[in-house]
Biopython code that builds the backbone (N, CA, C, O; Angstrom):
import numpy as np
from Bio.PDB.StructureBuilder import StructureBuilder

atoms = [
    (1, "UNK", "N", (-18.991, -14.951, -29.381)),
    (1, "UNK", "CA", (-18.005, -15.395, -28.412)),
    (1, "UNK", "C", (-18.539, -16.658, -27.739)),
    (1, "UNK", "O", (-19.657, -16.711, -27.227)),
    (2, "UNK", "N", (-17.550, -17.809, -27.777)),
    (2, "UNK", "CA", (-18.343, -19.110, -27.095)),
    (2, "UNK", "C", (-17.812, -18.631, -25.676)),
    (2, "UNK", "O", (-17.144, -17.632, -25.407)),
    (3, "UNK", "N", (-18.303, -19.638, -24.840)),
    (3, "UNK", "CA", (-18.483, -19.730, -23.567)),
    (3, "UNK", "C", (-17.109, -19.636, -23.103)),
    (3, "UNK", "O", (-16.487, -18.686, -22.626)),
    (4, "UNK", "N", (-16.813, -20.706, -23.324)),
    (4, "UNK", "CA", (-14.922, -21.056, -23.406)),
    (4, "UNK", "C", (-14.170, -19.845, -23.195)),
    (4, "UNK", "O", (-13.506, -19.528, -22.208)),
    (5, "UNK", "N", (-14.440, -19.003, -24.630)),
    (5, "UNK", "CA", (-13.404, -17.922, -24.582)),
    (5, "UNK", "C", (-13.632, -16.185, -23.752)),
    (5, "UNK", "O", (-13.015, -15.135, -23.572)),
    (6, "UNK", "N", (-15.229, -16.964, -23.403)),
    (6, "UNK", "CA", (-15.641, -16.197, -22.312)),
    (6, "UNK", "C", (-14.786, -15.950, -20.638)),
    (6, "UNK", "O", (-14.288, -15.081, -19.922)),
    (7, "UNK", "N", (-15.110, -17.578, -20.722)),
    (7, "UNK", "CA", (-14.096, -18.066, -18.945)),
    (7, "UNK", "C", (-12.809, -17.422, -18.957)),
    (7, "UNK", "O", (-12.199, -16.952, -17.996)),
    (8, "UNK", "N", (-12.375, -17.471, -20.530)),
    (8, "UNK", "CA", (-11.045, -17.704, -20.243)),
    (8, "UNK", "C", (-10.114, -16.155, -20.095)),
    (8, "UNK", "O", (-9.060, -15.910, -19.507)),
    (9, "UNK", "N", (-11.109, -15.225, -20.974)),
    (9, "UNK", "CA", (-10.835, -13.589, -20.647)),
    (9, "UNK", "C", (-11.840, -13.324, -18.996)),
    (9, "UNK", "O", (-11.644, -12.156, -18.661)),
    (10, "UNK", "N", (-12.512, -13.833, -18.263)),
    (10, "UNK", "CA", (-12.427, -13.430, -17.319)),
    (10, "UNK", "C", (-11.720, -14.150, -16.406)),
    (10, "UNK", "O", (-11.697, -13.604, -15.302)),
    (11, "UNK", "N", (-10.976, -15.462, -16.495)),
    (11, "UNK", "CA", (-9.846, -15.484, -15.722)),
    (11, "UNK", "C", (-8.358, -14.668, -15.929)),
    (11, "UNK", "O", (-7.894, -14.462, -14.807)),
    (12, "UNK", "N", (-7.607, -14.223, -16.822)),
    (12, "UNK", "CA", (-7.486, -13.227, -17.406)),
    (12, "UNK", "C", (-7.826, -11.808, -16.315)),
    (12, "UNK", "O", (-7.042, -11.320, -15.500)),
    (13, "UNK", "N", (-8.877, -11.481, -16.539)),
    (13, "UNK", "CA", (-8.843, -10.558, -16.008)),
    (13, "UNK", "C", (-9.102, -10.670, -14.721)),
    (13, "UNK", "O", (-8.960, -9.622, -14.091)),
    (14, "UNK", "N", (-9.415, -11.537, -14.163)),
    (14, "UNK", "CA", (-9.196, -11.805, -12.233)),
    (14, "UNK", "C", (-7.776, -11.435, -11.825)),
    (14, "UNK", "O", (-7.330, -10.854, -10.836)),
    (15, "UNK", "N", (-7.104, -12.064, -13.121)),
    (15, "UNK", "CA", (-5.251, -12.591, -12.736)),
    (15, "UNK", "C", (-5.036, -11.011, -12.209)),
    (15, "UNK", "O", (-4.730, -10.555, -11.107)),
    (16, "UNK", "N", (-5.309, -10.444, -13.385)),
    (16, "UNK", "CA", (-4.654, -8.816, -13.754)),
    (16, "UNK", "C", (-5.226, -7.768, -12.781)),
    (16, "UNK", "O", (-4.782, -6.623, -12.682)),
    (17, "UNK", "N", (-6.327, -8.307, -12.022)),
    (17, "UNK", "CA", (-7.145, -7.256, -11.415)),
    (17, "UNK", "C", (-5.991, -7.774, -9.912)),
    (17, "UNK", "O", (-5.306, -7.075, -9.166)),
    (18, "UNK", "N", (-6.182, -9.086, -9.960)),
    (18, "UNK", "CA", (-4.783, -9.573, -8.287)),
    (18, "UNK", "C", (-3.730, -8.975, -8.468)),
    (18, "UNK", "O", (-3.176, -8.495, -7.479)),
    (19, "UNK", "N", (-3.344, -8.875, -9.315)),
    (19, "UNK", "CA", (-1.877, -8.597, -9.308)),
    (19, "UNK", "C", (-1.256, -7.687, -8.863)),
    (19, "UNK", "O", (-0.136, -7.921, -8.410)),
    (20, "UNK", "N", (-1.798, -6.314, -8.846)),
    (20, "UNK", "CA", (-1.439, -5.355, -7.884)),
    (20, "UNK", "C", (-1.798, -5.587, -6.951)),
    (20, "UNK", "O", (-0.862, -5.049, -6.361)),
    (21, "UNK", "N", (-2.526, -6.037, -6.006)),
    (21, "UNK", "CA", (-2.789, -6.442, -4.587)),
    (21, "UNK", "C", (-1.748, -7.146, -4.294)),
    (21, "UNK", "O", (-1.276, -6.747, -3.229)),
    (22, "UNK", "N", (-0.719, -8.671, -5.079)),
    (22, "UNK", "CA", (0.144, -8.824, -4.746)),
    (22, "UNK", "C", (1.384, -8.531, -4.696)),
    (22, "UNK", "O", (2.318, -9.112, -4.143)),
    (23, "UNK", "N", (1.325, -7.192, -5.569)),
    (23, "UNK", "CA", (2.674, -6.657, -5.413)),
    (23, "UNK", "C", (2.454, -5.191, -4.803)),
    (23, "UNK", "O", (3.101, -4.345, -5.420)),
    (24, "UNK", "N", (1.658, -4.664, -3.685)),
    (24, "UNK", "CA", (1.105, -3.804, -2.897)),
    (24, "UNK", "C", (1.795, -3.706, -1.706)),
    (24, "UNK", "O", (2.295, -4.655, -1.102)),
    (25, "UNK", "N", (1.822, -2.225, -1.287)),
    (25, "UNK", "CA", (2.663, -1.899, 0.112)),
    (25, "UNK", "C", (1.691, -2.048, 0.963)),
    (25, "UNK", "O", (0.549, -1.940, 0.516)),
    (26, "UNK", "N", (1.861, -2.308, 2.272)),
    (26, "UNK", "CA", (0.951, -2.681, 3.291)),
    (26, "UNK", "C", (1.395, -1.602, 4.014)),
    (26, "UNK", "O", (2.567, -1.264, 3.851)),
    (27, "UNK", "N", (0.579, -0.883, 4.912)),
    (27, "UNK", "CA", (1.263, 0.529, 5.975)),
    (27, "UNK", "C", (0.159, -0.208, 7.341)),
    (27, "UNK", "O", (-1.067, -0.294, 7.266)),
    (28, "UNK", "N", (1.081, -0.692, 8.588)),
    (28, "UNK", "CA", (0.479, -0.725, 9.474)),
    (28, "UNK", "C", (0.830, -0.237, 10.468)),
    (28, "UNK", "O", (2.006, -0.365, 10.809)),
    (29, "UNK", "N", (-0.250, 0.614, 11.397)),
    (29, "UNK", "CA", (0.106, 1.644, 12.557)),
    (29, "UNK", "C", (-0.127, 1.047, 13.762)),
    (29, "UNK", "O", (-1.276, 1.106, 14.198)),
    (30, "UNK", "N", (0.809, 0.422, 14.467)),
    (30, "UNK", "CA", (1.057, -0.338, 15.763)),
    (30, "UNK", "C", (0.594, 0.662, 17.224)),
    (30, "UNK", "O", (-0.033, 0.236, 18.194)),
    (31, "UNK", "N", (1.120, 2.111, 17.023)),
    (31, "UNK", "CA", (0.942, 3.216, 18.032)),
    (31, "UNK", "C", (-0.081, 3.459, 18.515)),
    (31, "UNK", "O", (-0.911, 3.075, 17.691)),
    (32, "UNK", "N", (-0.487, 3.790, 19.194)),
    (32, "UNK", "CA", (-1.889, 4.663, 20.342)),
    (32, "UNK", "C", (-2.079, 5.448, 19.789)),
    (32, "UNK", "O", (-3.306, 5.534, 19.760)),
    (33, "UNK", "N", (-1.472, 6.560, 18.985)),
    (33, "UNK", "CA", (-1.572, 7.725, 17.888)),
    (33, "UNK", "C", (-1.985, 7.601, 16.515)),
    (33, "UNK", "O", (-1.887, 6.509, 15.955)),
    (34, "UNK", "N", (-2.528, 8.811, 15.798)),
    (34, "UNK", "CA", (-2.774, 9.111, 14.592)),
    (34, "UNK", "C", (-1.522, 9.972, 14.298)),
    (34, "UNK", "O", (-0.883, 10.707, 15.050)),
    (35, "UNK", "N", (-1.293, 9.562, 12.511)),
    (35, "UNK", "CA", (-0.183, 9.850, 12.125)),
    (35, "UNK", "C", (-0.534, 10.429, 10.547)),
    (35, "UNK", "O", (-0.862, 9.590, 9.708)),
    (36, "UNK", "N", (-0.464, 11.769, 10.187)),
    (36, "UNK", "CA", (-0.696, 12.269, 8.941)),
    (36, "UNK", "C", (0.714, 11.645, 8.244)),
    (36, "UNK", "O", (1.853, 11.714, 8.706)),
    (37, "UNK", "N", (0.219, 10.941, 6.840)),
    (37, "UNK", "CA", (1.233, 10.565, 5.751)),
    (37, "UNK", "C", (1.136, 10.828, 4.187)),
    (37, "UNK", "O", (0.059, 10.631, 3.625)),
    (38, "UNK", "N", (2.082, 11.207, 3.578)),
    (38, "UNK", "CA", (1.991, 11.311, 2.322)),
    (38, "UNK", "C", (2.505, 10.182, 1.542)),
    (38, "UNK", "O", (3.659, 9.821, 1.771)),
    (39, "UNK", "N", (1.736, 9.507, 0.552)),
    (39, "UNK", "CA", (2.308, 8.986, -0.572)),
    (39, "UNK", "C", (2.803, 9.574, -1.965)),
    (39, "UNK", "O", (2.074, 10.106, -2.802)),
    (40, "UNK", "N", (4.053, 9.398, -2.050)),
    (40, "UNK", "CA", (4.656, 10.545, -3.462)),
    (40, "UNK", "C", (4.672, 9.686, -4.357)),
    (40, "UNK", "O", (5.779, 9.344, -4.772)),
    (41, "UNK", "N", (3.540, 9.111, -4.896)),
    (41, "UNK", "CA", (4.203, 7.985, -6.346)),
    (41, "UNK", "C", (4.117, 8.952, -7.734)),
    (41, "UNK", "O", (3.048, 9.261, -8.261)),
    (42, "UNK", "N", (5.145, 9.275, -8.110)),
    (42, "UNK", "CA", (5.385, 9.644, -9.684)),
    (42, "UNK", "C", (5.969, 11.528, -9.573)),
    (42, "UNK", "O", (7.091, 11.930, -9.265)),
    (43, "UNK", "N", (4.875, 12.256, -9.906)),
    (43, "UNK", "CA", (4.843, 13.624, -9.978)),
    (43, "UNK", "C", (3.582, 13.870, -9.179)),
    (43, "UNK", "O", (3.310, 15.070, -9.217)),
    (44, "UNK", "N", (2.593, 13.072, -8.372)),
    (44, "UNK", "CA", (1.164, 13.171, -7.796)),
    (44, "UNK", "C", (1.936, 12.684, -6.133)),
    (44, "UNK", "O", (2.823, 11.839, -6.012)),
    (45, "UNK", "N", (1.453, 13.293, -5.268)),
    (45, "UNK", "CA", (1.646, 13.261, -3.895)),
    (45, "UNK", "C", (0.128, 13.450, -3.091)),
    (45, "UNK", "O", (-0.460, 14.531, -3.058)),
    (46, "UNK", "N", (-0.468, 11.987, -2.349)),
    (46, "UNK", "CA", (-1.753, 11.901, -1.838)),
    (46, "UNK", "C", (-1.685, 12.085, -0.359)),
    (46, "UNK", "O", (-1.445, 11.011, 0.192)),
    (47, "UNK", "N", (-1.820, 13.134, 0.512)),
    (47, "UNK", "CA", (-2.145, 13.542, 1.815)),
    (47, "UNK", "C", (-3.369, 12.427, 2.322)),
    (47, "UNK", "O", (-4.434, 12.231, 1.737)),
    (48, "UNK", "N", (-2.817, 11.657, 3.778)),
    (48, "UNK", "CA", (-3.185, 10.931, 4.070)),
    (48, "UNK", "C", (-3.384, 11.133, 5.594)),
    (48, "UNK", "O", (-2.845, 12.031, 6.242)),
    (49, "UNK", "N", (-4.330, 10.070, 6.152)),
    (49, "UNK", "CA", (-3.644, 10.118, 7.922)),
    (49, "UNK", "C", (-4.285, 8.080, 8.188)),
    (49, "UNK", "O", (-5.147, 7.409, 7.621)),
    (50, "UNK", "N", (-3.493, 7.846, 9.089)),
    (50, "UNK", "CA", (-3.945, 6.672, 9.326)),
    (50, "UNK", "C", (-4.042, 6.641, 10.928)),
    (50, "UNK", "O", (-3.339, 7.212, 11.761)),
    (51, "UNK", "N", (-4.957, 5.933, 11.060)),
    (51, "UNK", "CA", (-5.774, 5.856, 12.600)),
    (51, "UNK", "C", (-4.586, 5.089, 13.516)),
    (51, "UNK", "O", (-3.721, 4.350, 13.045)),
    (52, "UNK", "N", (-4.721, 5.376, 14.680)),
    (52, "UNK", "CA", (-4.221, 4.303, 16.060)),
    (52, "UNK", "C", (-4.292, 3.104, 15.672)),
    (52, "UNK", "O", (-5.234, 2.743, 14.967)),
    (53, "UNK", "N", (-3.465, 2.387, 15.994)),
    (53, "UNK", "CA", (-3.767, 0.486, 15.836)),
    (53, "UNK", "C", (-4.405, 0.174, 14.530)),
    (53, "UNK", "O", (-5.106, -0.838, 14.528)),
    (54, "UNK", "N", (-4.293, 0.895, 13.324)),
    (54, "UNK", "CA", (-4.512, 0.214, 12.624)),
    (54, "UNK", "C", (-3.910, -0.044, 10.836)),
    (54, "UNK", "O", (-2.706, 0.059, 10.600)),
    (55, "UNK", "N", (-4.552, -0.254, 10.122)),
    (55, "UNK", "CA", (-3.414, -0.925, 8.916)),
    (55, "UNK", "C", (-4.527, -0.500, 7.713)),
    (55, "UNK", "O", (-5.757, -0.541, 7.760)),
    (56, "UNK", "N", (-3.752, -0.136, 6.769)),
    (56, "UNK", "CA", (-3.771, 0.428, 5.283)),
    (56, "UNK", "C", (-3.530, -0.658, 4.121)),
    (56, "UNK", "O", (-2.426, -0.555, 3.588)),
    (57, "UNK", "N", (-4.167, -1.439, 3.747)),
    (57, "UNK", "CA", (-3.608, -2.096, 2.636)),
    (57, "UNK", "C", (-3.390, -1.683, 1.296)),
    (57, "UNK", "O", (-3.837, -0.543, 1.172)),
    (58, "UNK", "N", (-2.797, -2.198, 0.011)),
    (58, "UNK", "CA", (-2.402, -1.773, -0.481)),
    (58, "UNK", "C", (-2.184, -0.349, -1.378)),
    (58, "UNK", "O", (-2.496, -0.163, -2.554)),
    (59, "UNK", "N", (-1.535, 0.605, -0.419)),
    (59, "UNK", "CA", (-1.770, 1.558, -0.696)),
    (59, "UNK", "C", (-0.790, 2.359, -1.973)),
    (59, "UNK", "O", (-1.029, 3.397, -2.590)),
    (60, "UNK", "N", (0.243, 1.521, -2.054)),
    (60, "UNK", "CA", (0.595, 2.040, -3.083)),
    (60, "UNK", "C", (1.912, 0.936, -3.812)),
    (60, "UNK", "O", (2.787, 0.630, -3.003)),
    (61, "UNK", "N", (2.053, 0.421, -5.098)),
    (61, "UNK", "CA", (2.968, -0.341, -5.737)),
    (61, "UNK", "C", (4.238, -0.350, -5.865)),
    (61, "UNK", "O", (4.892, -1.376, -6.053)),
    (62, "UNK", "N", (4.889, 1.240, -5.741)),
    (62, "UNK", "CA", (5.913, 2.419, -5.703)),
    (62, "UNK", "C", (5.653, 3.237, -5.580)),
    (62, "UNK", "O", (4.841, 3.799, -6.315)),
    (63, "UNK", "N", (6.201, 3.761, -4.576)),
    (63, "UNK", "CA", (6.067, 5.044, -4.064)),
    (63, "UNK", "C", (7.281, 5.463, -2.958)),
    (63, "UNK", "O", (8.200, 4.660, -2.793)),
    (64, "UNK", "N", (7.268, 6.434, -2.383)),
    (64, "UNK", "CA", (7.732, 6.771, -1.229)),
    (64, "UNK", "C", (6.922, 7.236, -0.200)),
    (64, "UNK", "O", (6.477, 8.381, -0.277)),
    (65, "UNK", "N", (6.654, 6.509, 0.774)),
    (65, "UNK", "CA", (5.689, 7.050, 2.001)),
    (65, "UNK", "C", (6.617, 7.607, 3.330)),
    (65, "UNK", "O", (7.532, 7.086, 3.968)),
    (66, "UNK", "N", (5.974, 8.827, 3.416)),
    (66, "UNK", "CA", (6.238, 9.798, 4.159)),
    (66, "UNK", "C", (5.506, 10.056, 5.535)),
    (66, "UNK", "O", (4.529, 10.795, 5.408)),
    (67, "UNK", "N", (5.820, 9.498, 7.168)),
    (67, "UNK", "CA", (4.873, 9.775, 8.109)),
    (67, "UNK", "C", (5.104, 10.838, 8.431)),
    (67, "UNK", "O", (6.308, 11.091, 8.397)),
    (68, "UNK", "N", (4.201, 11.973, 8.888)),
    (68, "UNK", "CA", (4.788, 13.042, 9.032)),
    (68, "UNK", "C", (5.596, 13.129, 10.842)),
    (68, "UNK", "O", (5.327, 12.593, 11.917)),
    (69, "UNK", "N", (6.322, 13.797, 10.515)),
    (69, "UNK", "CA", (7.214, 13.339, 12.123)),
    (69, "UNK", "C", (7.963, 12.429, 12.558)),
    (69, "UNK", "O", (8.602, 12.614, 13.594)),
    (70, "UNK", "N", (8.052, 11.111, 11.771)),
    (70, "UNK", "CA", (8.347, 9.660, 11.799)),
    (70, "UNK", "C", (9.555, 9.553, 11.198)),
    (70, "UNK", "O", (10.575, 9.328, 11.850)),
    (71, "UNK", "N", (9.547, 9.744, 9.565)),
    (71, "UNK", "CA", (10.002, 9.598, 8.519)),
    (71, "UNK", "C", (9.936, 9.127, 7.566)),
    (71, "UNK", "O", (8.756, 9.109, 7.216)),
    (72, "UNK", "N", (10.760, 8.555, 6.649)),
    (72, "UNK", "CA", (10.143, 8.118, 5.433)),
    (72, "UNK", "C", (11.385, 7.220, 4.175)),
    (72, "UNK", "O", (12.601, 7.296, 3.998)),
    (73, "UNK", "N", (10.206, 6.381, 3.500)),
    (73, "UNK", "CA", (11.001, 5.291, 2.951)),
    (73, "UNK", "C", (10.295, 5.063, 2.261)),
    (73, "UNK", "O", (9.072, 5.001, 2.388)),
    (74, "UNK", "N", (11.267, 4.806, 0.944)),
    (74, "UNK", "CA", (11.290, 4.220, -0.778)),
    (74, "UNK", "C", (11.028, 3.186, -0.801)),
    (74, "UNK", "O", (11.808, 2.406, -0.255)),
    (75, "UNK", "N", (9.935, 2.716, -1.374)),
    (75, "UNK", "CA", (9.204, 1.064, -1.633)),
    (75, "UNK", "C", (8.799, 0.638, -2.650)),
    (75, "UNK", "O", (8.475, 1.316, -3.625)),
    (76, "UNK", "N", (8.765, -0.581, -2.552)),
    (76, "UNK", "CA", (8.271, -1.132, -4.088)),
    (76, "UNK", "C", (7.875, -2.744, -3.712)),
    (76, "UNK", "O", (8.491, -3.461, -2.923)),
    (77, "UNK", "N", (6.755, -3.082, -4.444)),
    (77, "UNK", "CA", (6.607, -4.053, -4.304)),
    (77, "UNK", "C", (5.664, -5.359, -3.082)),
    (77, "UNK", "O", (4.617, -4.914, -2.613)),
    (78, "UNK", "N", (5.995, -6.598, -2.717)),
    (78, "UNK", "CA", (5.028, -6.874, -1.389)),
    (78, "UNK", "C", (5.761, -6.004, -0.551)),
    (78, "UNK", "O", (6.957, -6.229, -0.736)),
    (79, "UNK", "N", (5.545, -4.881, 0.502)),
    (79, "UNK", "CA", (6.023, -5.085, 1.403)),
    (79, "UNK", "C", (5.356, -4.530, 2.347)),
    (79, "UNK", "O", (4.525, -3.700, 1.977)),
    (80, "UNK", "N", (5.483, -4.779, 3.780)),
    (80, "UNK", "CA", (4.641, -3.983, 4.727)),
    (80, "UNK", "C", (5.196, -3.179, 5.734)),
    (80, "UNK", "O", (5.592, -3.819, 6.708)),
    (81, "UNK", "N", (5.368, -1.714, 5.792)),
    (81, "UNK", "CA", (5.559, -0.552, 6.667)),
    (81, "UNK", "C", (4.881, -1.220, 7.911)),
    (81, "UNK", "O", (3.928, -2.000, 7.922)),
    (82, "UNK", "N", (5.616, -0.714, 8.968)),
    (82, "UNK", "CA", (5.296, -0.931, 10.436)),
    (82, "UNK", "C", (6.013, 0.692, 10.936)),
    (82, "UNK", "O", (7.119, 1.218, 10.817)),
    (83, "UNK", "N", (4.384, 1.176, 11.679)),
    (83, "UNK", "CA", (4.496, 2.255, 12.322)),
    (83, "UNK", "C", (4.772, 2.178, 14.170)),
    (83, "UNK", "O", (3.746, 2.503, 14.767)),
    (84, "UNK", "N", (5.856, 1.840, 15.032)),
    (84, "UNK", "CA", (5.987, 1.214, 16.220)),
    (84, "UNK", "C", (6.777, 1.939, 16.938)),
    (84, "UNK", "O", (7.942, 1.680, 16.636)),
    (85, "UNK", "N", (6.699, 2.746, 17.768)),
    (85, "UNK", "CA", (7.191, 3.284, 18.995)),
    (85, "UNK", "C", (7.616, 4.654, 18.630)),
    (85, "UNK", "O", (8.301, 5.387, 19.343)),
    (86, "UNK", "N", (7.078, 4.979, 17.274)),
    (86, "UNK", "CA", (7.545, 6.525, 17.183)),
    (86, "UNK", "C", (8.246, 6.332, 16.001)),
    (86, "UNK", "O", (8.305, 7.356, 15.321)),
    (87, "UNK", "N", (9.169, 4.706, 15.215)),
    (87, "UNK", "CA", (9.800, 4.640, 14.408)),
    (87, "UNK", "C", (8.930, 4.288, 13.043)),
    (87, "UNK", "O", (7.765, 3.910, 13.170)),
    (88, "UNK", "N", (9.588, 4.435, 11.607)),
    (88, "UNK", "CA", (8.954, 3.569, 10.610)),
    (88, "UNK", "C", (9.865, 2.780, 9.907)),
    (88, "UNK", "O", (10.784, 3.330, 9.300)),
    (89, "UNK", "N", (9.676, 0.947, 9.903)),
    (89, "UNK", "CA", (10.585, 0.248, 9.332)),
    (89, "UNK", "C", (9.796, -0.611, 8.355)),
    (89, "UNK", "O", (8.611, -0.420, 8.083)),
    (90, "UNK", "N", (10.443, -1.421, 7.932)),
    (90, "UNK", "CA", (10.286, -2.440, 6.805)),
    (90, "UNK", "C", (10.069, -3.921, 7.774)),
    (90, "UNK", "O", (10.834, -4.542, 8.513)),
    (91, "UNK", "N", (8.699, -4.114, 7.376)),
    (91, "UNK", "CA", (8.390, -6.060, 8.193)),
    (91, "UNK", "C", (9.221, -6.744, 7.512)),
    (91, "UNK", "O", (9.331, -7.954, 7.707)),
]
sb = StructureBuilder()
sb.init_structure("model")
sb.init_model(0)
sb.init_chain("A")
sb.init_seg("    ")
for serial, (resi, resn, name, xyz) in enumerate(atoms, 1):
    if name == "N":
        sb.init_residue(resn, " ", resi, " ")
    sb.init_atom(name, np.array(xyz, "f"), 0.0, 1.0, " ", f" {name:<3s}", serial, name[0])
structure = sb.get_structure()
């Protein structure tokens, strides 16, 4: 393998390794509270909790995230959940 075609499969694979980061849900928790959440992507559902004031990056590509008590919403793609006054919406 020359050098060349070295660079060029690990740019390649930089691209492919970003790419879900840029098409990743962002979950950020604005509240004074902790908030247990589930992510349901597929037939697998991951029990979660996210801290006071703070933010989750890409936690999931598609999925449906579930706060418990809050509610919950179908996503896909960039987008970022905002957890704020008790509600959960779309930034």
């Amino acid at each position: 393998m020359t050098l060349q075609t070295l660079l060029k499969a690990l740019a390649l694979s930089a691209g492919a390794l970003a790419l879900p980061q840029a098409l990743a849900v962002d979950l950020i928790n604005k509240d004074s509270r902790r908030y247990e959440i589930e992510i349901e992507e597929g037939a697998s559902t991951q029990r979660s909790s996210i801290g006071a004031s703070t933010s989750q990056g890409g936690v999931c590509g598609k999925c449906r995230i579930v706060v418990v008590g809050v509610g919950a919403l179908d996503v896909e793609g960039s987008v970022t959940l905002v957890i704020e006054d008790g509600r959960l919406r779309i930034q």
